[in-house]
Structures are given as structure tokens and as C-alpha cells.
C-alpha positions as a printed NumPy array, in Angstrom:
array([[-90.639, -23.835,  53.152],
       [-90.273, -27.549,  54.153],
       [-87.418, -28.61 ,  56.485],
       [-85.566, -29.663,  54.065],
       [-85.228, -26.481,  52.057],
       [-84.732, -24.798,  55.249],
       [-82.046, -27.196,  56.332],
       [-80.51 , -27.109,  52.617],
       [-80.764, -22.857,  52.946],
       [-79.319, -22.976,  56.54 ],
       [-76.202, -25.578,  55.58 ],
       [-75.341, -23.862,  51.913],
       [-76.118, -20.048,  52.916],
       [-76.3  , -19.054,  56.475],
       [-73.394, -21.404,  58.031],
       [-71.264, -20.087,  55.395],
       [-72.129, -16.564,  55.8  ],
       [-72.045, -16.833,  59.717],
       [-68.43 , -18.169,  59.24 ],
       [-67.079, -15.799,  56.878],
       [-68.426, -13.01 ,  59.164],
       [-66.539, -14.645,  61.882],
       [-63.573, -14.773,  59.953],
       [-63.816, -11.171,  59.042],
       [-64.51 , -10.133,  62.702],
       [-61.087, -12.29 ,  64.045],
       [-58.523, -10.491,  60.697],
       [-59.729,  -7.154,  61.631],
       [-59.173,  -7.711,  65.015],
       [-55.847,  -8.744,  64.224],
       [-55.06 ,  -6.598,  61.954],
       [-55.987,  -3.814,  64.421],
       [-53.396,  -5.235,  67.014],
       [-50.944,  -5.699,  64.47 ],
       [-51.22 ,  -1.991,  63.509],
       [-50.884,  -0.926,  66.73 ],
       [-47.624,  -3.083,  67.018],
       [-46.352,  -1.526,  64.088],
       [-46.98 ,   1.789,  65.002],
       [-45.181,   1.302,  68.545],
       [-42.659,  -0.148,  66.834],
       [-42.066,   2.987,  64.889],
       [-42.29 ,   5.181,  67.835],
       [-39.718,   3.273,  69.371],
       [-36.878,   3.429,  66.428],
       [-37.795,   7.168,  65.821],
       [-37.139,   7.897,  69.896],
       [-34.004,   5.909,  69.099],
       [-33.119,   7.866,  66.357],
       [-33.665,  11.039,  68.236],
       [-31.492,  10.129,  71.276],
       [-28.909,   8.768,  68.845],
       [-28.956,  12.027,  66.644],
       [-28.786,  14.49 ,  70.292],
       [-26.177,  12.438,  71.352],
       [-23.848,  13.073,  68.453],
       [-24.838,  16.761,  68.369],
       [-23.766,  16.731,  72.032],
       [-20.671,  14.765,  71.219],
       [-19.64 ,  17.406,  67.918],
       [-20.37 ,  20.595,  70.529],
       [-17.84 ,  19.049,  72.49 ],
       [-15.182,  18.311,  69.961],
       [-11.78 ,  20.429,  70.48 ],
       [-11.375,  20.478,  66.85 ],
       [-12.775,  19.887,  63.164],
       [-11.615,  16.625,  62.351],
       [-13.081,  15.257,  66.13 ],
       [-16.166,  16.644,  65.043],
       [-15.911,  15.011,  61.416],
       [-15.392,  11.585,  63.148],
       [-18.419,  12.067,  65.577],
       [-20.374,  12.772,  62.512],
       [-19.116,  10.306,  60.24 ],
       [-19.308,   7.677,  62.985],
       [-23.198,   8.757,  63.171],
       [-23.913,   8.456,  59.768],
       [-22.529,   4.903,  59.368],
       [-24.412,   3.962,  62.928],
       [-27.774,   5.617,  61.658],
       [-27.1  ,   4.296,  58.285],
       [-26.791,   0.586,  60.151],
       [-30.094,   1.209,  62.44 ],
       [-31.836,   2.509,  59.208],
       [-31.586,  -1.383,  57.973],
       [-32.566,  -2.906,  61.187],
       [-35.14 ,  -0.66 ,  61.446],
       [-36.408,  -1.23 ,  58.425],
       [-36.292,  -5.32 ,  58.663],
       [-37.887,  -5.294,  61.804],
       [-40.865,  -3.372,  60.291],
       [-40.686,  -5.88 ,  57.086],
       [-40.681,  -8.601,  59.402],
       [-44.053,  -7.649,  61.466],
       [-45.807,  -6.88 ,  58.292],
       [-44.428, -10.058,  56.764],
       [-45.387, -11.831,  60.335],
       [-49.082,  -9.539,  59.906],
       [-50.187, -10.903,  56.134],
       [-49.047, -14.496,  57.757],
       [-51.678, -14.218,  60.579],
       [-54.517, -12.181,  58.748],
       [-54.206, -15.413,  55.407],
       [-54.19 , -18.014,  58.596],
       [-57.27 , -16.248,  60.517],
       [-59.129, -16.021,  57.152],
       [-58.537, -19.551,  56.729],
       [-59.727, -20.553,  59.994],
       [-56.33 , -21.37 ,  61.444],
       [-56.258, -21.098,  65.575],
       [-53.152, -19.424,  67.028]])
């Protein structure tokens, strides 16, 4: 193989190849601490959810009558309902925020 060929070889297949495996190497790294921001993200709203939900069971074992406890639980649902959306946002938004950074560290983009 003369230099050339090699040089040709190296510039068209092995640089290439070198970076794409780099490439690879930095999205799955992100995408591994991207998952694991997601996932503590998740354990977060659901130990939220859980407080929330023991607090209003606390709060309709306390009522002195039906319609107290009626408001307690209506006043849940509508508050769970609310965190439900947020909850559900903030997830959208660090997926959203995760395809964003895998496409830029594909592409070669620092940050």
C-alpha cells in the first residue's frame, strides 16, 4: 500500500469511523445521565404525590363531618389533578431538553 492509499484510507475511512465512535461514546453517555435525571425526577413527583395523597387522608380522618371530608377530597383531586400537568411538563421538558443534547452531541456540538 503506498502512502498515499494509506493516507487516502486513513482520511476517508478511519478518521470518520474514529469520530462517529466518539460521537456514539459522548450520546450514550448522555443519554445515560439524562435517564438517570429522568428517573429522579420521577421519584421525586411520585414522593410528592404520596405525601400529598397521606396528607389529605389525614386531613378527611379528621373531618367532623361529610361535607368537610368532601371538600378535603375535592380540594385533592383538583391539586393532584394540577401537579399531574406539571408533572407531566417537567418530564416533557427533560426529554424534549434530552433529544436536544443527544442531536447536538451527534453532531459534534460542545456543551
Amino acid at each position: 500500500m503506498t502512502d498515499n492509499m494509506r493516507d487516502a484510507f486513513t482520511d476517508k475511512v478511519v478518521d470518520p469511523a474514529r469520530k462517529a465512535g466518539e460521537a456514539l461514546r459522548d450520546a450514550g453517555s448522555k443519554m445515560s445521565e439524562t435517564g438517570s435525571t429522568v428517573s429522579l425526577k420521577m421519584l421525586d413527583q411520585a414522593e410528592t404525590n404520596t405525601r400529598e395523597a397521606f396528607n389529605a387522608m389525614r386531613a378527611a380522618a379528621a373531618a367532623k363531618d361529610l361535607s368537610e371530608v368532601m371538600k378535603i377530597q375535592g380540594d385533592f383531586i383538583r391539586e393532584q389533578s394540577s401537579r399531574n400537568m406539571n408533572q407531566a411538563r417537567e418530564i416533557g421538558e427533560l426529554i424534549m431538553k434530552f433529544g436536544r443534547d443527544t442531536v447536538g452531541v451527534m453532531r459534534g456540538d460542545k456543551g
